[in-house]
N, C-alpha and C positions, 0 to 999 in steps of 0.2 A: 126608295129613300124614306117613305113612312114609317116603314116596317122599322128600321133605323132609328129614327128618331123617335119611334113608341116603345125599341125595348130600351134605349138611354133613358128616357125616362122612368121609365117604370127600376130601370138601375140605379136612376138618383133618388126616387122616391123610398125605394128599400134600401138606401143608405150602405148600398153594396159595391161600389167603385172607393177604392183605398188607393193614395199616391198620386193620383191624378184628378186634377179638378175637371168637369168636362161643364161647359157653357154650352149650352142651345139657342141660338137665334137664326141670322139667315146659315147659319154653318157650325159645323162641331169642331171643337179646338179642343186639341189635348193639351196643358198645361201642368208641367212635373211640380210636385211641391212635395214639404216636408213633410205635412201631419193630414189628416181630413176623415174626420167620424170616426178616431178613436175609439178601442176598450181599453179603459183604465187598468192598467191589470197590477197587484201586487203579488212577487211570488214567496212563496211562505218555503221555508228550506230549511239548510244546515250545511252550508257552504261544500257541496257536492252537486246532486239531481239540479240543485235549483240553477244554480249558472248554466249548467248542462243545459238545461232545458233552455234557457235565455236566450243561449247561445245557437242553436241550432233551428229555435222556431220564434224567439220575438227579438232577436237582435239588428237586424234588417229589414222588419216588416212592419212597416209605416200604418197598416192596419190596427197597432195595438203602440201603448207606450205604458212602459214600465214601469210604474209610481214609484217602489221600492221593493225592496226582499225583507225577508221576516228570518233569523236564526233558531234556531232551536236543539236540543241535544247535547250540545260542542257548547263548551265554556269556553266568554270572554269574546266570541265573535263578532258578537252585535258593536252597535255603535263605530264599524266602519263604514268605507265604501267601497263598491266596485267599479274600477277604476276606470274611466273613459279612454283609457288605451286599450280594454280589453270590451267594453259598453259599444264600444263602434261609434263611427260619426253621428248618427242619431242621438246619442248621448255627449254631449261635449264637456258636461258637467261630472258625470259620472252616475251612480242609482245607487241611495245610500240604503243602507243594514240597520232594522229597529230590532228588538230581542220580539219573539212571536208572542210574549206577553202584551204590547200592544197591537196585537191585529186589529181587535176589534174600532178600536180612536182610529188607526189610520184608515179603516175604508171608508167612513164617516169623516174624516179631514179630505183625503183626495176625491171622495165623492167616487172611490172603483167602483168597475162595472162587475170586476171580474176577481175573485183570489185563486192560487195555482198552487194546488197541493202538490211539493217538491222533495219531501225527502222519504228514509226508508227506515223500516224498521219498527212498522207502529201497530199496534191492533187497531180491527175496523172498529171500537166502539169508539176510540180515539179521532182516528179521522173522519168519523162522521159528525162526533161531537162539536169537528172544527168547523165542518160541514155547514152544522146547523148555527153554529156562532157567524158564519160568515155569511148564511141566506139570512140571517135574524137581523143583521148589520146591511142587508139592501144587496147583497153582491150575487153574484152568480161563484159556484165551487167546482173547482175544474182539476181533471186529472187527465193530465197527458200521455198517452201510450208510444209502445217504440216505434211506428212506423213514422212520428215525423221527429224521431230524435236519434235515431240507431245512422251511423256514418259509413258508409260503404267504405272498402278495405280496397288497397289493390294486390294483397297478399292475403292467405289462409285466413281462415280466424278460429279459433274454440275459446270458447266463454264459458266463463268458473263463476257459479252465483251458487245462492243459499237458501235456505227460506227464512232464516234466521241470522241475526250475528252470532258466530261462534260457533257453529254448523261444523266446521271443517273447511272451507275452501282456502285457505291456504294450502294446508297440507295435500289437496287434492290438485291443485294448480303446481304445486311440485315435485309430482306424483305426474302428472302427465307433463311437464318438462323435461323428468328426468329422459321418460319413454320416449321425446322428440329428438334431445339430444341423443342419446342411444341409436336412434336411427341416421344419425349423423345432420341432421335439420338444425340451424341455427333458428333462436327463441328469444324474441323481444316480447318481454311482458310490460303489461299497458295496465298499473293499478286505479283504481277508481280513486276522483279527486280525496284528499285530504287537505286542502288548503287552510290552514290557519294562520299564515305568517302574512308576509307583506306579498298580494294578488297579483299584482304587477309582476315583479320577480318569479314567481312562481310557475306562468303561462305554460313555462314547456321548461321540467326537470329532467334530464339524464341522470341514471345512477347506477357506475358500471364497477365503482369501488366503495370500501366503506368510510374512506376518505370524502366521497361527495356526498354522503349523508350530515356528516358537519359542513361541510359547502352551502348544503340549503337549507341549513340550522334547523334542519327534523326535530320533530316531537317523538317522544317514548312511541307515540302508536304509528308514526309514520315507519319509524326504524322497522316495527317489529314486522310490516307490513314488504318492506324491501329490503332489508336485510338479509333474509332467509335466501332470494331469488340472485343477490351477488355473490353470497357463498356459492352457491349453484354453477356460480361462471356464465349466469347470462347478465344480461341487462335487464333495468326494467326503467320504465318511464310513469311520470303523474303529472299531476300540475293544477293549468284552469282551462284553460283551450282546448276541448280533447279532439278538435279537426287536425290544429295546428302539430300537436301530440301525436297524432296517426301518421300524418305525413313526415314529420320526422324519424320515428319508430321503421315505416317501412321503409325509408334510405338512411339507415343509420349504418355510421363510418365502418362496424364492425360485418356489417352483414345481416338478411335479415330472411329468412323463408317464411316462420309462422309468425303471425300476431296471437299472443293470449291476453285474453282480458281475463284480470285478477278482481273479481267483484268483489264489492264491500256492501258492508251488514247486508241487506237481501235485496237488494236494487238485481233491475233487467239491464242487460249489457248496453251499452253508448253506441258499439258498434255490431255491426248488423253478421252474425258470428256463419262459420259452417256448421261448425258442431256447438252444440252450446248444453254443457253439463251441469245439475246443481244438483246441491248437497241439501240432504235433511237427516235431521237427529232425532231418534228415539225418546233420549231426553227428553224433548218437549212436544208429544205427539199431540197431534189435532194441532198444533201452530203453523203448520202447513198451509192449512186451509182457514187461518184466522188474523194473517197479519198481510198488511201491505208494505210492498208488492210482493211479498215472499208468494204467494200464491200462482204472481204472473209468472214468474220465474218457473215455480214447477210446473206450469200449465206449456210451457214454451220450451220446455228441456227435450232434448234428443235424448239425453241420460240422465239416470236419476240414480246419485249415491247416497244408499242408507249406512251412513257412518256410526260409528261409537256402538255397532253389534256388541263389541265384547263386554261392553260395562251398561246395555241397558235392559230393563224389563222385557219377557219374553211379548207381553200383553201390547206392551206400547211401539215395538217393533212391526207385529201384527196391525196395529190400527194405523201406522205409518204405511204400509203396504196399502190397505185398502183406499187408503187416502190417493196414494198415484194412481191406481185402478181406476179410480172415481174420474178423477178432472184427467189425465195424461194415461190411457190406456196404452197407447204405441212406446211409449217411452221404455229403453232399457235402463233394467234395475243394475246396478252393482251395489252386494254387501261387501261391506268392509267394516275392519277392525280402528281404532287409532289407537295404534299403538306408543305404550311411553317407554324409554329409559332412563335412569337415574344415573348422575356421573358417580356421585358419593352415596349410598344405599346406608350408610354407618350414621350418616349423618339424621336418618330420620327414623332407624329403628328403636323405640324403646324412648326415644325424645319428646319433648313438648316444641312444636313446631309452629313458627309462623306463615302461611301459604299463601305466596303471591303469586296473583293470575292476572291474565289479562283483562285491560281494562273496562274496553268498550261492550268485549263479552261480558260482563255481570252489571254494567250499567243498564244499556239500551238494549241489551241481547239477554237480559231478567237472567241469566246464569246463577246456579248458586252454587257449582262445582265445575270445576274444570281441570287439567291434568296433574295440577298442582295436587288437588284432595285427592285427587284415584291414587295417587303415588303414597300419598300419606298414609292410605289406608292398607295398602298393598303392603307395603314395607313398615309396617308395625310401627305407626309413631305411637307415644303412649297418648299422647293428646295435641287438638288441632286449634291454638290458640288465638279465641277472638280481638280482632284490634281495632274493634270499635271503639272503646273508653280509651286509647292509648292516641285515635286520631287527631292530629291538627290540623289548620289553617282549611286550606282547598281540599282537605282529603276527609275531614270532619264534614265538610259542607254536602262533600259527594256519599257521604251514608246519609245525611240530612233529605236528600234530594232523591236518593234510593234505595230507601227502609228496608228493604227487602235482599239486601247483597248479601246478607249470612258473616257467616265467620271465615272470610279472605281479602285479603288487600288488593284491592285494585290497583295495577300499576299505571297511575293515572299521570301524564308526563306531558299534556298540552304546552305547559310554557316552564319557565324559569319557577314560578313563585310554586306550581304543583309539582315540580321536580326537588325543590328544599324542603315542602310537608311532605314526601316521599318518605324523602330522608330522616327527617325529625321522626317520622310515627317509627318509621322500623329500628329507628334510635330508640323509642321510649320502650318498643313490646317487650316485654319480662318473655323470653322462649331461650330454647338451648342451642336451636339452629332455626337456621330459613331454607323454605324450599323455594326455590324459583320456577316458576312457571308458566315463565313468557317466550316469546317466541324467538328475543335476542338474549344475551346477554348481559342482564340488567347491573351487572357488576361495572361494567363497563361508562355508565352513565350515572349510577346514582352506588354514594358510599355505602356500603353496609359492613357495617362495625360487629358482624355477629359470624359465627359459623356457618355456610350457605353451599347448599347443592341445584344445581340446574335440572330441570327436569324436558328432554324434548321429547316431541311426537312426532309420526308421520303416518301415514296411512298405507295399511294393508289389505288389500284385497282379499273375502272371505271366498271359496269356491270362482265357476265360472258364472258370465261372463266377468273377464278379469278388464282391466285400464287397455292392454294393450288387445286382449281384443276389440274393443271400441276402438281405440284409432288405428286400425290394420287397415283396413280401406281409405280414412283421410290421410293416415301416410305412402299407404301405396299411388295417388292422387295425384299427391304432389312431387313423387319422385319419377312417375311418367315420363 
């Protein structure tokens, strides 16, 4: 009974019993309570990682209580909340949203113990810098890995990540659908959160036509994101919840053998994968091994696709290779191509062309080409017209905010008010045609008043090993 009551103590003294209050006298009482020696903790985000993470490691752990979330990246997030339907009963009130520009006042207002670096897409001098703002500010700087955030499956899994946004994982995520379908395997894909609308609503989306993309009033980047995968004829799911999302997904009404996770910008998968593939680009060699979490992604890859072979530098190809070498030696390489075609080719030869790409790739994913200018270039535009002096409104603000986008429009479509300066710029640009070069149909949601060709991609396997010899044995697996 000493021994007992010397390591209760020595448990209360290191402030190491959470949930239960424990009294010592002639007897020990356990007593359940709501809160006791808390870490204040704020999680710093962009309305993805950070719930994610919320949700899987401090949403029911009376150990810690959640001051707030911090946004960043994504316009126009900040200044909500996360909702107390989705906060759990520990939260009644709900855990409100500041823009990451005030971190520093709020760890100094709630006195945290703790900040939780939550989203993707950043270079490390970045996240140290926040690092060091938020040790200079009293707090401790926390980065959470997948073992206590990745959800076990009770179906397959193969996981599509990047080291970059803009990498390729779309087109490689439906590039190995198509191969699952072909094998006769039905395929629920599971996209990493996008939540910008109203959080509540959002918990658990289905989208199995392009009718319920106007259902859960998607953005430009959600569309371009699930669009692709319902032409395809599967499903695909997102939301806020991504347990509640799993469990749906693997008994959905249609059927379901694989789970795929469709990662966004270079986040490591939610869920805890069989195969788990990412993508790196030539493009931007050494980014590999210089941004977070892109780095965990390819350290944790079973396969590693060097995409955009055919349009990049022999040099930087090469220093891509040595790069997997380095951190992921076991991992197989697949080369491939991404490939594009043009509906209208007349529309951009010998033209002065406006070229719109996608958004998030030349914002937060530093792009300054993407399949829009390979195409321009290929099919002899006479010139590739910048529409920086021609931008308005939200879309003026977003070359303001990233100098560095070059001469292409971002098809930037978060709400209503960036969806009208869409509009307006591609009204004002003096070109002879527009080349499109997103991943939906941008004709479909924003007017354009001008001559205009689509340009798609997908991806092609260069030599062996090809896609489907990588999942020859997960398909053979699962048809046992």
């Amino acid at each position: 009974m000493l021994k007992i009551f010397a390591f209760v103590k020595i448990l209360i003294d290191k402030k190491r019993i959470f949930g239960y209050h424990i009294i010592v006298k002639n007897k020990i009482k356990f007593e359940r309570v709501t809160f006791m020696n808390q870490r204040k903790t704020i999680i710093i985000g962009a309305a993805g990682r950070d719930f994610h993470n919320f949700n899987t490691f401090y949403r029911n752990n009376p150990a810690y209580k959640v001051m707030a979330f911090t946004a960043a990246q994504i316009p126009d997030i900040a200044d909500r909340k996360y909702p107390s339907s989705l906060a759990g009963e520990l939260y009644p009130d709900g855990i409100p949203i500041y823009a990451q520009d005030e971190l520093e006042k709020l760890i100094k207002e709630f006195d945290a113990d703790e900040c939780v670096f939550s989203y993707s897409d950043v270079p490390y001098s970045k996240v140290m810098n926040i690092g060091a703002m938020v040790n200079a500010a009293g707090a401790d700087f926390k980065l959470i890995g997948h073992k206590d955030t990745m959800i076990k499956s009770t179906k397959p899994v193969i996981a599509v990540g990047a080291i970059r946004t803009g990498c390729g994982k779309s087109q490689t995520s439906r590039r190995i659908t198509e191969i699952l379908m072909e094998n006769g395997l039905k395929v629920i894909a599971i996209r990493h959160p996008m939540p910008y609308g109203d959080l509540e609503s959002q918990k658990v989306q289905r989208f199995a036509t392009i009718d319920d993309l106007a259902k859960h009033q998607c953005t430009i980047e959600e569309m371009e994101e699930y669009e692709p995968h319902i032409a395809r004829g599967n499903v695909i799911y997102a939301g806020v919840d991504y347990e509640a999302i799993l469990r749906a997904a693997e008994n959905d009404p249609d059927g379901c053998d694989v789970i795929l996770w469709d990662g966004g910008n270079n986040d490591f998968p939610f869920y805890k994968p069989d195969l788990t593939v990412t993508v790196v680009d030539p493009h931007r060699a050494g980014h590999e091994l210089s941004y977070y979490p892109g780095e965990v992604t390819l350290r944790i890859a079973d396969v590693v696709v060097i995409n955009k072979i055919d349009s990049a530098d022999f040099e930087n190809i090469q220093t891509v290779r040595k790069n997997i070498e380095l951190v992921n030696p076991g991992a197989v390489v697949v080369d491939a191509a991404s490939t594009i075609s043009v509906q209208n080719p007349d529309l951009i030869k010998g033209k002065r062309v406006l070229v719109i790409e996608d958004g998030p790739t030349l914002t937060h994913g530093e792009m300054k080409i993407g399949a829009g200018v390979v195409a321009a270039r290929r099919f002899g535009a006479a010139q590739i017209i910048d529409p920086r002096s021609y931008a308005v409104g939200k879309l003026a603000e977003t070359f303001r905010i990233y100098p560095d986008i070059g001469c292409v429009l971002p098809a930037m479509g978060y709400g209503e008010e960036q969806i009208r300066d869409l509009t307006a710029t591609i009204e004002r640009v003096e070109c002879d045609s527009v080349i499109i070069a997103t991943p939906i149909d941008l004709t479909r949601i924003v007017k354009i008043n001008k001559p205009n060709t689509r340009v798609e991609y997908s991806l092609q396997e260069i030599g062996r090993p090809d896609m489907n010899d990588v999942l020859k044995d997960f398909i053979s697996k699962i048809k046992k």
